[in-house]
The first five atom37 places (N, CA, C, CB, O) and aatype in JSON, in Angstrom:
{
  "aatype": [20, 20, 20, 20, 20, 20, 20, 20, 20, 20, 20, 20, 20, 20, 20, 20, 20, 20, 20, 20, 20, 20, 20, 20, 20, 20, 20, 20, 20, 20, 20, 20, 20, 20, 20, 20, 20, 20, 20, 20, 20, 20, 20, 20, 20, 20, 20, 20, 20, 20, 20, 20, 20, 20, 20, 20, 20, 20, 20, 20, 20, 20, 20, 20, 20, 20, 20, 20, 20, 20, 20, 20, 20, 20, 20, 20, 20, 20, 20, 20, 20, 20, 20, 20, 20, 20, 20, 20, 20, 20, 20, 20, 20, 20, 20, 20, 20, 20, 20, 20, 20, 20, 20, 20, 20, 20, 20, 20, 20, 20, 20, 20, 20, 20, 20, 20, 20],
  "atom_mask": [
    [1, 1, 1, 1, 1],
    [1, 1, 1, 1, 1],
    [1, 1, 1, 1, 1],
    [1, 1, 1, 1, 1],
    [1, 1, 1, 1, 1],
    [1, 1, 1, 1, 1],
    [1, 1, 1, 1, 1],
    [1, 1, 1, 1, 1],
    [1, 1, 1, 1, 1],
    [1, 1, 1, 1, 1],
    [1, 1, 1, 1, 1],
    [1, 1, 1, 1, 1],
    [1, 1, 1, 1, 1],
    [1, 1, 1, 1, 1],
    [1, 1, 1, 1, 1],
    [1, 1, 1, 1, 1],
    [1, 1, 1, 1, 1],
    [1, 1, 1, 1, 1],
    [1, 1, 1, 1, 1],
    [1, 1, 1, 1, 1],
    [1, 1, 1, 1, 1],
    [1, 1, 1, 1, 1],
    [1, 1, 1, 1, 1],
    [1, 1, 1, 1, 1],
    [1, 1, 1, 1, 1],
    [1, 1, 1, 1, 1],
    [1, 1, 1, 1, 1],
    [1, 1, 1, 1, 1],
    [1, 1, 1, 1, 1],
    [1, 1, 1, 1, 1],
    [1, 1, 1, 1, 1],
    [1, 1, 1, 1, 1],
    [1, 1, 1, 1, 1],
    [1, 1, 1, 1, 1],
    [1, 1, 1, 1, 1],
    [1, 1, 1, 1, 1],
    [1, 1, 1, 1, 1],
    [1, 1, 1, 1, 1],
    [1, 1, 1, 1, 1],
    [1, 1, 1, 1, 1],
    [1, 1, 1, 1, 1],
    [1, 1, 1, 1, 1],
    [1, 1, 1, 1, 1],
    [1, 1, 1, 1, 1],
    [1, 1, 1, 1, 1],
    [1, 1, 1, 1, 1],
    [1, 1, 1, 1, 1],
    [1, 1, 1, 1, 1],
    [1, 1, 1, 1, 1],
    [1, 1, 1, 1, 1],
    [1, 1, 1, 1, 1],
    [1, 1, 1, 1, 1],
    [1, 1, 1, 1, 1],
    [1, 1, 1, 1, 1],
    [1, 1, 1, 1, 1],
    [1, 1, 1, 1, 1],
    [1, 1, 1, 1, 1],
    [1, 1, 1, 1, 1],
    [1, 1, 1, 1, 1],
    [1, 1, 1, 1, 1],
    [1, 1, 1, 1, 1],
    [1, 1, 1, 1, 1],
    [1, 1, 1, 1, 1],
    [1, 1, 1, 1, 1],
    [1, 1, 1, 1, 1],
    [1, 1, 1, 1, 1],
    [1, 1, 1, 1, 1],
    [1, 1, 1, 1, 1],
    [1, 1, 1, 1, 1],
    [1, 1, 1, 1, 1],
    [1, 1, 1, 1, 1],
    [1, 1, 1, 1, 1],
    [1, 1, 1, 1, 1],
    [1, 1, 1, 1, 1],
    [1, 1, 1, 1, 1],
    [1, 1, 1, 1, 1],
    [1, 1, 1, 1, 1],
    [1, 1, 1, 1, 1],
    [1, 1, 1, 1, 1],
    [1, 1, 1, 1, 1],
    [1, 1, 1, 1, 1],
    [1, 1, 1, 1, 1],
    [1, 1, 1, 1, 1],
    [1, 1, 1, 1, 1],
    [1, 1, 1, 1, 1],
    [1, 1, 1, 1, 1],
    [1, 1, 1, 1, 1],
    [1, 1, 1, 1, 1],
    [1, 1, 1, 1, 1],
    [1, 1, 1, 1, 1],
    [1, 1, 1, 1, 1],
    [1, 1, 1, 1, 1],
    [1, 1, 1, 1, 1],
    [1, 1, 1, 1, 1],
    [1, 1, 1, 1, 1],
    [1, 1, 1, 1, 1],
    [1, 1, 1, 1, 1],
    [1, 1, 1, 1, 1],
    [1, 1, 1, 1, 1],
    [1, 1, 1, 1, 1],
    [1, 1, 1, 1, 1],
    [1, 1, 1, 1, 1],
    [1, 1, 1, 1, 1],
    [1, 1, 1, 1, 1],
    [1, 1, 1, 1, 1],
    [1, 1, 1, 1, 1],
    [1, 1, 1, 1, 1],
    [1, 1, 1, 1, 1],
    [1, 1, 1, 1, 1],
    [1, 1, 1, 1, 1],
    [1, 1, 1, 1, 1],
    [1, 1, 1, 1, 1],
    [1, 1, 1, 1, 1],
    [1, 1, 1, 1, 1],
    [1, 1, 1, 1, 1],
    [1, 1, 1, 1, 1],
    [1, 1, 1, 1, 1]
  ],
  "atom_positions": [
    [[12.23, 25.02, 43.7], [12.45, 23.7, 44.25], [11.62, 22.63, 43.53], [12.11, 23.7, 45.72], [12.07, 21.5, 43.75]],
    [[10.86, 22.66, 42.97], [9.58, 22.24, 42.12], [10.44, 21.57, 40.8], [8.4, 23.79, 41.63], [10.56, 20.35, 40.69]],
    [[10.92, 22.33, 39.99], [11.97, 21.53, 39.22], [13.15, 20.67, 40.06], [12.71, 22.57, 38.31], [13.91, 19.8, 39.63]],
    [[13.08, 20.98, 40.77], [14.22, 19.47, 41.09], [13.86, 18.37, 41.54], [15.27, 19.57, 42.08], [14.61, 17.44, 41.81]],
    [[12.25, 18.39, 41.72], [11.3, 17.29, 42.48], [11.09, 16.76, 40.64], [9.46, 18.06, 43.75], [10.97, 15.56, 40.42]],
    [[11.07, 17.29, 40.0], [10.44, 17.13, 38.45], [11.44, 16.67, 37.47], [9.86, 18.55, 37.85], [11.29, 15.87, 36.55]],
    [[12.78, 17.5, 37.91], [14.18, 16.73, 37.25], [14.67, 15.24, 37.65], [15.45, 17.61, 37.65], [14.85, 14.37, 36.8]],
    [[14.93, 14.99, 39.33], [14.76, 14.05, 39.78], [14.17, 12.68, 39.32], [14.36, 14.45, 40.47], [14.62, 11.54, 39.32]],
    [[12.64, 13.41, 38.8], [11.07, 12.61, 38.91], [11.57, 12.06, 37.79], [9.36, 13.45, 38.84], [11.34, 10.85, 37.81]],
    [[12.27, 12.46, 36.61], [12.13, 12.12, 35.21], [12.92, 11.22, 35.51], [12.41, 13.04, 34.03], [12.48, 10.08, 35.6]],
    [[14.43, 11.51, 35.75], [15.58, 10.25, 35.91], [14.75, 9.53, 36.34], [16.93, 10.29, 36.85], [14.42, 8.75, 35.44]],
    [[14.0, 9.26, 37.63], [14.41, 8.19, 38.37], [13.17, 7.44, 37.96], [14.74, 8.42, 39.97], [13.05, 6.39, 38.61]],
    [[12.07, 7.68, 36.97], [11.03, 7.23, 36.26], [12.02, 6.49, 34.69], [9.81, 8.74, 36.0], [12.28, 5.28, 34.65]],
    [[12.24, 7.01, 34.08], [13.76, 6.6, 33.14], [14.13, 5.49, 33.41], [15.11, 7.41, 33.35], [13.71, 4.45, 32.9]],
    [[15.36, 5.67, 34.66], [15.95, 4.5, 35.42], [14.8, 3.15, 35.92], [16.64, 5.25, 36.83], [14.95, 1.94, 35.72]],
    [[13.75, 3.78, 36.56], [13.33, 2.66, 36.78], [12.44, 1.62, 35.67], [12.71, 2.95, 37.82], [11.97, 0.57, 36.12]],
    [[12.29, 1.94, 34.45], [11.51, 1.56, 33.31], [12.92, 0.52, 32.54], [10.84, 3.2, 32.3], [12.87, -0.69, 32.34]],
    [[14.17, 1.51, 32.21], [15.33, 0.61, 31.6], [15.8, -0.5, 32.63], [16.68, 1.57, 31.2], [16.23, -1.52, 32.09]],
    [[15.78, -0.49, 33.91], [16.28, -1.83, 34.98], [15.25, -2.53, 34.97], [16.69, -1.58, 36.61], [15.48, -3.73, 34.8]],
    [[13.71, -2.13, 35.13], [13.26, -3.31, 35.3], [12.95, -3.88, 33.79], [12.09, -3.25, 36.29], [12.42, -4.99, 33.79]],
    [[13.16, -3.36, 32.68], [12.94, -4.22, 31.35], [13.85, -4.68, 31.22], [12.61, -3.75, 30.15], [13.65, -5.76, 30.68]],
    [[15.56, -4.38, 31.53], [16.62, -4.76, 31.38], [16.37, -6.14, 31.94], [17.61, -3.9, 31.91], [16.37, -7.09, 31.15]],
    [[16.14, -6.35, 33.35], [15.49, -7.12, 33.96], [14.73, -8.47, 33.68], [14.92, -6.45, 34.3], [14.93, -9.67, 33.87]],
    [[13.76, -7.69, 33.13], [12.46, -8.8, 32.6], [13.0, -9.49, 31.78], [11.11, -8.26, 31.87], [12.81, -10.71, 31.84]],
    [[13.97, -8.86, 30.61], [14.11, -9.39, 29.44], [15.31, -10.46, 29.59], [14.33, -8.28, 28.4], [15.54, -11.22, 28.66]],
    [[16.07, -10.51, 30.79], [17.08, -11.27, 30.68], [17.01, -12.28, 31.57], [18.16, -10.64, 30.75], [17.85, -13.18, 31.53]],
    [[15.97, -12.28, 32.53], [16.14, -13.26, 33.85], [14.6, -13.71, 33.9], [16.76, -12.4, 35.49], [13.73, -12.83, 33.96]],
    [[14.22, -15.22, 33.87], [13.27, -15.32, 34.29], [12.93, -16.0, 35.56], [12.83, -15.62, 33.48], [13.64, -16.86, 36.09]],
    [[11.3, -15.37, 36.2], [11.32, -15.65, 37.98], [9.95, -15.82, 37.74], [11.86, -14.31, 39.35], [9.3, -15.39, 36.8]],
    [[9.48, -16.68, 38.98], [7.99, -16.98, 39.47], [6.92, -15.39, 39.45], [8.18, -17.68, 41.32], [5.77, -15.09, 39.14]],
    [[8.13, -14.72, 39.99], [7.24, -13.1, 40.15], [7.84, -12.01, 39.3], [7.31, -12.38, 41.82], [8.6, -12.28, 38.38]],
    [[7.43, -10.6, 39.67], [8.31, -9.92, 38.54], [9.5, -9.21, 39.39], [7.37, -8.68, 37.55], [9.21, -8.32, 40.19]],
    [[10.87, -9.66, 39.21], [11.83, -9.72, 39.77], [12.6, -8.14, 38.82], [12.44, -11.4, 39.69], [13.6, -7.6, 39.3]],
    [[12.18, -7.77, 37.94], [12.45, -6.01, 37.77], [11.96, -5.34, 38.7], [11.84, -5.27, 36.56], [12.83, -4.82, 39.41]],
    [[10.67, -5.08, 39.07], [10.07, -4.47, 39.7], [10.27, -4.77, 41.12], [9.02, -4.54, 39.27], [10.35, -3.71, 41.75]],
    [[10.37, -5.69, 41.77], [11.02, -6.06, 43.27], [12.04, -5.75, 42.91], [11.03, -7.47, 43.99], [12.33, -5.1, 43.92]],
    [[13.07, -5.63, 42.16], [14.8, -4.95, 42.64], [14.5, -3.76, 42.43], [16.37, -5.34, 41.7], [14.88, -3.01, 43.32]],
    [[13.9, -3.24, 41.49], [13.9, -1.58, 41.3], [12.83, -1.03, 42.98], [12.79, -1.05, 39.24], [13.15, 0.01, 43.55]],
    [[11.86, -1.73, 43.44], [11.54, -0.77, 44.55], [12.63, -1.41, 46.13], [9.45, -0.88, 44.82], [12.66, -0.78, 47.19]],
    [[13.29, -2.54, 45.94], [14.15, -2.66, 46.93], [15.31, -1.74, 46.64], [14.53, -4.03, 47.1], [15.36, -0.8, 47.43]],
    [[16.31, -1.76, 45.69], [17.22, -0.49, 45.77], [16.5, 0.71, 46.24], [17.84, -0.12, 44.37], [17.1, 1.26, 47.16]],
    [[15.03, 1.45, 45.78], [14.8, 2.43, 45.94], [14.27, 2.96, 46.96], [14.42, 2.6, 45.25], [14.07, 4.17, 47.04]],
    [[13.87, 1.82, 48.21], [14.05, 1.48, 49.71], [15.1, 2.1, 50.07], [14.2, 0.07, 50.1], [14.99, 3.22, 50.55]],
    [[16.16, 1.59, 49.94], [17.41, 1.37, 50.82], [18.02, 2.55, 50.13], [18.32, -0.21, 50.76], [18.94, 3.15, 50.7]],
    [[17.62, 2.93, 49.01], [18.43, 4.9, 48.73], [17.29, 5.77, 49.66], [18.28, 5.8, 46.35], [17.67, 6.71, 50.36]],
    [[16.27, 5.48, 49.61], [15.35, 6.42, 50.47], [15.62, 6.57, 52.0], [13.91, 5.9, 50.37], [15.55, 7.52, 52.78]],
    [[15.92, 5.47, 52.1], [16.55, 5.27, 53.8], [17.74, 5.93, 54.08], [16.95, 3.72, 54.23], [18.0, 6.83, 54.87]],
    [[18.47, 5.27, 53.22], [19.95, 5.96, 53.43], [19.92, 7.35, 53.03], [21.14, 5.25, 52.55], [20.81, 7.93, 53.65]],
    [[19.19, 8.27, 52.14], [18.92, 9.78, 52.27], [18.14, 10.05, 52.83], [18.72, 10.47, 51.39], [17.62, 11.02, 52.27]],
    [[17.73, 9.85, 53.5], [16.45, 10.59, 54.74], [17.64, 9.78, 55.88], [14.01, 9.75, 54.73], [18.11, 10.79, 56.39]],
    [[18.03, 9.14, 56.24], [19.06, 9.35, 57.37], [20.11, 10.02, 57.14], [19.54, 8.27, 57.87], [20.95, 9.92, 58.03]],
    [[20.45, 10.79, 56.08], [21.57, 11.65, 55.89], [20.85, 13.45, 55.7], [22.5, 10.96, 54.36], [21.43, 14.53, 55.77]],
    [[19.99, 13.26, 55.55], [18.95, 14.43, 55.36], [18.54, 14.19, 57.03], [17.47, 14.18, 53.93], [17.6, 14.97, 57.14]],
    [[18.66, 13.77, 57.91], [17.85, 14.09, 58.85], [19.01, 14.35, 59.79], [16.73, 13.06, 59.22], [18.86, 14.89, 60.88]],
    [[20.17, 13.93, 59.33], [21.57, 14.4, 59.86], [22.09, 15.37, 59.61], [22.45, 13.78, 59.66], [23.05, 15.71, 60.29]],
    [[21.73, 15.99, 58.76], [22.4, 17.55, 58.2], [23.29, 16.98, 56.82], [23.74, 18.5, 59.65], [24.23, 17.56, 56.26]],
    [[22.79, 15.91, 56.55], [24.46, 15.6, 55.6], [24.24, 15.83, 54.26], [25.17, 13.87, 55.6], [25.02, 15.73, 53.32]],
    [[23.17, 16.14, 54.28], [22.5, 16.4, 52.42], [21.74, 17.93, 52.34], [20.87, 14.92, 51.88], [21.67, 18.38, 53.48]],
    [[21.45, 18.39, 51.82], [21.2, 19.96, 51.21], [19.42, 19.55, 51.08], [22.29, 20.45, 49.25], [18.97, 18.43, 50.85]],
    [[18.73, 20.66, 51.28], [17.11, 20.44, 50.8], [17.38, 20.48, 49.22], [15.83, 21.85, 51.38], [16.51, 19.92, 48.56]],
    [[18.26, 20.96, 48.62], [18.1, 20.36, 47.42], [18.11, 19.24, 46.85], [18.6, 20.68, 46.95], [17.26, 18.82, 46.06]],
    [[19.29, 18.56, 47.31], [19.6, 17.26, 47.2], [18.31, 16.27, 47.36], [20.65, 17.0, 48.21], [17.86, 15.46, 46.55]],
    [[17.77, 16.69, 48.93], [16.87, 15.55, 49.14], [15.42, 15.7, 48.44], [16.69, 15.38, 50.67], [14.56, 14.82, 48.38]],
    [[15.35, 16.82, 47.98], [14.31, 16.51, 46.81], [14.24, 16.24, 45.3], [13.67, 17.35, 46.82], [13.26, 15.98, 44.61]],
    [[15.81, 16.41, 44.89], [16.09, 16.04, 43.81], [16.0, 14.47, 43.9], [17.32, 16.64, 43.42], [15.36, 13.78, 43.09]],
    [[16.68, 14.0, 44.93], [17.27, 12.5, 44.67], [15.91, 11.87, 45.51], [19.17, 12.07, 45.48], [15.19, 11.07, 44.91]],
    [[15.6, 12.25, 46.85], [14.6, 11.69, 48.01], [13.55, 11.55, 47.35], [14.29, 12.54, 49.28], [13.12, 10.58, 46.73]],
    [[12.93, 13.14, 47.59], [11.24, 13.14, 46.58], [11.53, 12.67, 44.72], [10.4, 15.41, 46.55], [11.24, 11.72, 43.99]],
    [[12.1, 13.66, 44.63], [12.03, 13.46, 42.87], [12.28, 11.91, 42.72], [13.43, 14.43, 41.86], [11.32, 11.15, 42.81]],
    [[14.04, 11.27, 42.42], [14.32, 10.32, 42.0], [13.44, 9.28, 42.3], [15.38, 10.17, 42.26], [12.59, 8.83, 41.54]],
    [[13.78, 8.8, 43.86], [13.46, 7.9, 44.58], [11.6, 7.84, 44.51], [14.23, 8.21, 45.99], [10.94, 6.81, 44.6]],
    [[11.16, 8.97, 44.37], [9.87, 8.9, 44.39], [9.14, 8.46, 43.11], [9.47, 10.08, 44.8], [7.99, 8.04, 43.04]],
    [[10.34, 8.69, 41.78], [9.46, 8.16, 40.58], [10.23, 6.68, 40.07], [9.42, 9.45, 39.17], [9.98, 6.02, 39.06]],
    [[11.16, 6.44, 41.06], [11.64, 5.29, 40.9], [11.36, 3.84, 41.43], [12.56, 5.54, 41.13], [11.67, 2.72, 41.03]],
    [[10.58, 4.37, 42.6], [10.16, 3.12, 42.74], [8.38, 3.39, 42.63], [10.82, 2.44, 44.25], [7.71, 4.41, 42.76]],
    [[8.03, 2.06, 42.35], [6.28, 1.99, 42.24], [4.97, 1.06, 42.58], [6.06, 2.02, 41.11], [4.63, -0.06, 42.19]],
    [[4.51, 1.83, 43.3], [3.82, 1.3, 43.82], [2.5, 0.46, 42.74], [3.56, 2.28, 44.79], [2.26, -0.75, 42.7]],
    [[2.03, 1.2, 42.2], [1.05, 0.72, 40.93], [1.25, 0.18, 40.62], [0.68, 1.06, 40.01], [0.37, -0.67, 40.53]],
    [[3.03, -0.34, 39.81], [3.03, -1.38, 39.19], [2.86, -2.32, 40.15], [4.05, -1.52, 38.43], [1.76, -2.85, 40.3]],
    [[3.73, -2.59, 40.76], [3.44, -3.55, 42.01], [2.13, -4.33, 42.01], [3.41, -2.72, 43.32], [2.15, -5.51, 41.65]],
    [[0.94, -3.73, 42.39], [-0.31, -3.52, 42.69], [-0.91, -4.16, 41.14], [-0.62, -1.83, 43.16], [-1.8, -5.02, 41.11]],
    [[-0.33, -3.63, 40.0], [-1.01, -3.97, 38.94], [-0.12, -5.71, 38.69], [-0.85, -2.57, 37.62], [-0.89, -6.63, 38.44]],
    [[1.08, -5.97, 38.74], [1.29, -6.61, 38.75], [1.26, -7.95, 39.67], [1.76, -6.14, 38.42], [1.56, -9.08, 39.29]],
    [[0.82, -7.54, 41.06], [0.48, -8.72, 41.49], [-1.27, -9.05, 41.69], [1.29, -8.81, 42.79], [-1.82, -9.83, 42.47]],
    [[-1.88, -8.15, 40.68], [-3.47, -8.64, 40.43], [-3.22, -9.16, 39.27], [-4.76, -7.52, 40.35], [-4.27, -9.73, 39.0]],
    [[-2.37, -9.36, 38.26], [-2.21, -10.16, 37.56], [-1.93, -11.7, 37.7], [-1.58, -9.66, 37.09], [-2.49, -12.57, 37.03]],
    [[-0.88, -11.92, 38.78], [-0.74, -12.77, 39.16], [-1.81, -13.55, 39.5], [-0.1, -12.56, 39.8], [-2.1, -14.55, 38.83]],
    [[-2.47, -13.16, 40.55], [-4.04, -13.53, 40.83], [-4.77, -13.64, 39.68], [-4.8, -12.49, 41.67], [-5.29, -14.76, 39.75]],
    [[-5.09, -13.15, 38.71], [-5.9, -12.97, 37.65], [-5.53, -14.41, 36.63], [-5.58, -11.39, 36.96], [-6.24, -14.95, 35.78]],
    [[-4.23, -14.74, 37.08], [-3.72, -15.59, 36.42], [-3.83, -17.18, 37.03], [-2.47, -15.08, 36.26], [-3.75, -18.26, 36.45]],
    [[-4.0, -16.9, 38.12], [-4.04, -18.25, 39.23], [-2.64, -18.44, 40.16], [-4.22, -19.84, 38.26], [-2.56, -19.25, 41.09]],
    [[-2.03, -17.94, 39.91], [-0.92, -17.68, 40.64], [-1.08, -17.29, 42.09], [-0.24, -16.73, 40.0], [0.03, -17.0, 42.55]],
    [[-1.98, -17.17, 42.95], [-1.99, -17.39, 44.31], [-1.03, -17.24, 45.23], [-2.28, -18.37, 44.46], [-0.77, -16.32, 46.01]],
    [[-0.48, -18.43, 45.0], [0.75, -18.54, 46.37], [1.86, -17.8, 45.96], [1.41, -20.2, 46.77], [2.57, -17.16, 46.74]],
    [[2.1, -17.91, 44.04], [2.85, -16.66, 43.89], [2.74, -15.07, 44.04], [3.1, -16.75, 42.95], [3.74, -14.35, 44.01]],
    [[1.84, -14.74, 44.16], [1.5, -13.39, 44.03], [1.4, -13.07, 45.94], [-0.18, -13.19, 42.91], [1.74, -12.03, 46.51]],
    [[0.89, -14.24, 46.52], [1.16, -13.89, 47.97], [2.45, -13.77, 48.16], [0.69, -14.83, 48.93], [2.77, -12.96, 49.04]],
    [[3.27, -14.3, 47.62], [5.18, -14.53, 47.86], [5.49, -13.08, 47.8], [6.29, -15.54, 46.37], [5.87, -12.36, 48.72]],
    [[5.21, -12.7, 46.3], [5.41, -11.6, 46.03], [4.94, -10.04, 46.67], [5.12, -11.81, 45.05], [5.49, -8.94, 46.7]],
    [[3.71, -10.55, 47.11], [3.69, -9.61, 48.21], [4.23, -9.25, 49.34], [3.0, -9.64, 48.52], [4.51, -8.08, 49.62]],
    [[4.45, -10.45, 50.23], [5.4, -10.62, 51.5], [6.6, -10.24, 51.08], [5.52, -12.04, 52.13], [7.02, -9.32, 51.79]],
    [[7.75, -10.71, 49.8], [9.18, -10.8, 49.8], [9.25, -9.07, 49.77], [9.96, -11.81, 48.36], [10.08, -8.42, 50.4]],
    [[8.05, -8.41, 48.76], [8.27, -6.54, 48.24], [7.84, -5.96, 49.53], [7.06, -5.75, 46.71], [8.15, -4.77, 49.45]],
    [[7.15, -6.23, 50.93], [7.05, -5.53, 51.71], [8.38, -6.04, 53.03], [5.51, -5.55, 51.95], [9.37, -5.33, 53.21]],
    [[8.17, -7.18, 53.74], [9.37, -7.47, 54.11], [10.78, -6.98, 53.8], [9.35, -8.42, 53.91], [11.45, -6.36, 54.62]],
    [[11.17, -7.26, 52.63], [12.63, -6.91, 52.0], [12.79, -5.13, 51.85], [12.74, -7.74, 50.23], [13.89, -4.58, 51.92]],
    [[11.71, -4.49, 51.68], [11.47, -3.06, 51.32], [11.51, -2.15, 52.32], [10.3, -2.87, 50.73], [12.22, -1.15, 52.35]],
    [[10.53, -2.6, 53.33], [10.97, -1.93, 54.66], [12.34, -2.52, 55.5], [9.7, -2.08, 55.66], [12.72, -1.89, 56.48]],
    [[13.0, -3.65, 55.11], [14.17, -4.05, 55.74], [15.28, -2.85, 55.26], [14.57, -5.66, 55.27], [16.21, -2.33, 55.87]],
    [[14.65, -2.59, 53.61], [15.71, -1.98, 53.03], [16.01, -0.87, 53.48], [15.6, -1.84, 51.87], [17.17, -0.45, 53.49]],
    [[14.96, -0.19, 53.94], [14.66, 0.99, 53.9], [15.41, 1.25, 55.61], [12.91, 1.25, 53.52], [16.46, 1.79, 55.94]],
    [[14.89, 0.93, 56.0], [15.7, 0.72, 58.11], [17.08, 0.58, 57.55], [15.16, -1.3, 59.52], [17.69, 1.65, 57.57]],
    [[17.7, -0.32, 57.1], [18.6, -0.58, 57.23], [19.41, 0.79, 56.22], [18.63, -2.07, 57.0], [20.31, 1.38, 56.82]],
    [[19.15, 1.19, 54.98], [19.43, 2.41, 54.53], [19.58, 3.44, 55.1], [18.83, 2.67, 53.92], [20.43, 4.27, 54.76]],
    [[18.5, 3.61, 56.44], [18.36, 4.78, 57.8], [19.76, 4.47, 58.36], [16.89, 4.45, 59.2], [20.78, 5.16, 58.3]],
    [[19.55, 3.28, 58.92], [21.16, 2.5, 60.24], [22.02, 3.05, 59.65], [21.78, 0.56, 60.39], [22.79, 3.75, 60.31]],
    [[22.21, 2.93, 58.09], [24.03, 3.22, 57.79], [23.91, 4.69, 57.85], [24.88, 2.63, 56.01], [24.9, 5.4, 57.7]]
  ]
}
Protein backbone atom coordinates (compact mmCIF):
# COMPACT_ATOMS: atom_id res chain seq x y z
CA UNK A 1 0.00 0.00 0.00
CA UNK A 2 3.12 2.20 0.57
CA UNK A 3 3.73 2.49 -3.19
CA UNK A 4 0.53 3.86 -3.99
CA UNK A 5 0.84 6.59 -1.22
CA UNK A 6 4.42 7.15 -3.17
CA UNK A 7 2.97 6.73 -6.82
CA UNK A 8 0.17 9.06 -6.02
CA UNK A 9 2.83 11.37 -4.02
CA UNK A 10 4.92 11.79 -7.25
CA UNK A 11 1.91 12.77 -9.68
CA UNK A 12 0.35 14.91 -7.53
CA UNK A 13 3.85 16.74 -6.47
CA UNK A 14 4.45 16.88 -10.63
CA UNK A 15 0.96 18.28 -11.12
CA UNK A 16 1.18 20.62 -8.55
CA UNK A 17 4.74 22.29 -9.56
CA UNK A 18 3.53 22.41 -13.68
CA UNK A 19 -0.11 24.38 -12.58
CA UNK A 20 1.21 26.50 -10.32
CA UNK A 21 4.27 27.67 -12.74
CA UNK A 22 1.87 27.33 -15.57
CA UNK A 23 0.15 29.75 -13.41
CA UNK A 24 2.73 32.16 -12.25
CA UNK A 25 4.03 32.52 -15.61
CA UNK A 26 0.89 33.58 -17.33
CA UNK A 27 -1.33 35.57 -14.88
CA UNK A 28 -0.30 38.21 -12.74
CA UNK A 29 -1.99 38.80 -8.94
CA UNK A 30 -1.34 40.78 -5.68
CA UNK A 31 -0.66 37.16 -4.11
CA UNK A 32 0.52 33.90 -5.48
CA UNK A 33 -2.54 32.83 -7.31
CA UNK A 34 -0.69 29.18 -8.52
CA UNK A 35 -0.42 28.14 -5.26
CA UNK A 36 -4.03 29.27 -3.92
CA UNK A 37 -5.66 27.34 -7.01
CA UNK A 38 -3.44 24.35 -6.70
CA UNK A 39 -4.32 23.95 -2.71
CA UNK A 40 -8.11 25.04 -3.44
CA UNK A 41 -8.69 22.28 -6.18
CA UNK A 42 -6.78 20.01 -3.81
CA UNK A 43 -9.39 20.90 -0.97
CA UNK A 44 -12.33 20.16 -2.80
CA UNK A 45 -10.68 16.61 -4.39
CA UNK A 46 -9.83 15.77 -0.73
CA UNK A 47 -13.34 16.42 0.32
CA UNK A 48 -15.01 14.98 -2.37
CA UNK A 49 -12.76 11.57 -1.78
CA UNK A 50 -12.98 11.23 1.78
CA UNK A 51 -16.83 11.68 1.33
CA UNK A 52 -16.81 8.94 -1.17
CA UNK A 53 -14.27 6.88 0.86
CA UNK A 54 -16.33 7.28 3.88
CA UNK A 55 -19.32 6.06 1.77
CA UNK A 56 -17.96 2.90 0.54
CA UNK A 57 -17.61 4.44 -2.97
CA UNK A 58 -13.81 4.30 -3.41
CA UNK A 59 -11.42 1.21 -2.69
CA UNK A 60 -8.50 1.73 0.20
CA UNK A 61 -6.54 1.75 -2.72
CA UNK A 62 -7.88 4.42 -4.44
CA UNK A 63 -8.01 6.61 -1.39
CA UNK A 64 -4.47 6.40 -0.82
CA UNK A 65 -3.35 6.60 -4.16
CA UNK A 66 -5.41 9.72 -5.01
CA UNK A 67 -6.48 10.95 -0.98
CA UNK A 68 -3.05 10.41 0.85
CA UNK A 69 -0.64 10.11 -2.08
CA UNK A 70 -1.97 12.67 -4.82
CA UNK A 71 -3.88 15.08 -2.87
CA UNK A 72 -1.34 14.96 -0.14
CA UNK A 73 1.70 15.98 -2.39
CA UNK A 74 -0.44 18.24 -4.24
CA UNK A 75 -1.35 20.59 -2.26
CA UNK A 76 1.20 22.63 0.17
CA UNK A 77 1.37 23.79 2.93
CA UNK A 78 5.18 25.16 3.09
CA UNK A 79 4.89 26.82 0.16
CA UNK A 80 2.07 28.68 1.35
CA UNK A 81 3.86 29.50 4.61
CA UNK A 82 7.07 30.29 2.67
CA UNK A 83 5.31 32.33 0.43
CA UNK A 84 3.30 34.42 2.49
CA UNK A 85 6.56 35.32 4.79
CA UNK A 86 7.70 36.66 1.78
CA UNK A 87 5.07 38.76 1.32
CA UNK A 88 5.67 40.18 4.76
CA UNK A 89 9.35 40.25 4.21
CA UNK A 90 8.46 42.34 1.39
CA UNK A 91 6.00 44.85 3.05
CA UNK A 92 3.11 43.49 1.68
CA UNK A 93 1.02 43.26 4.88
CA UNK A 94 -2.47 43.63 3.98
CA UNK A 95 -1.50 41.44 1.08
CA UNK A 96 -0.15 38.58 2.66
CA UNK A 97 -3.06 38.94 5.37
CA UNK A 98 -5.56 38.62 2.18
CA UNK A 99 -3.75 35.82 1.26
CA UNK A 100 -3.98 34.18 4.24
CA UNK A 101 -7.74 34.58 4.92
CA UNK A 102 -8.80 33.96 0.95
CA UNK A 103 -6.24 30.12 1.27
CA UNK A 104 -7.95 29.24 4.56
CA UNK A 105 -11.58 30.45 4.06
CA UNK A 106 -11.86 29.26 0.34
CA UNK A 107 -9.90 25.83 1.34
CA UNK A 108 -11.94 24.67 4.02
CA UNK A 109 -15.13 25.92 1.99
CA UNK A 110 -13.60 23.69 -0.60
CA UNK A 111 -13.07 21.01 1.18
CA UNK A 112 -16.98 20.81 3.07
CA UNK A 113 -18.34 21.44 0.12
CA UNK A 114 -16.21 18.49 -1.79
CA UNK A 115 -17.60 16.26 1.46
CA UNK A 116 -21.63 17.68 0.57
CA UNK A 117 -21.38 16.44 -3.05
Amino acid sequence: MIWLIGLGGALGAAARYLISDFIKNRYTALFPLGTWIVNLTGSFLLGLLAGLYLENGISDGLWLFWGAGFCGAFTTFSTFGHETVSLLQSGEVKTAGGYVAASIVTGIGAAAFGLWI
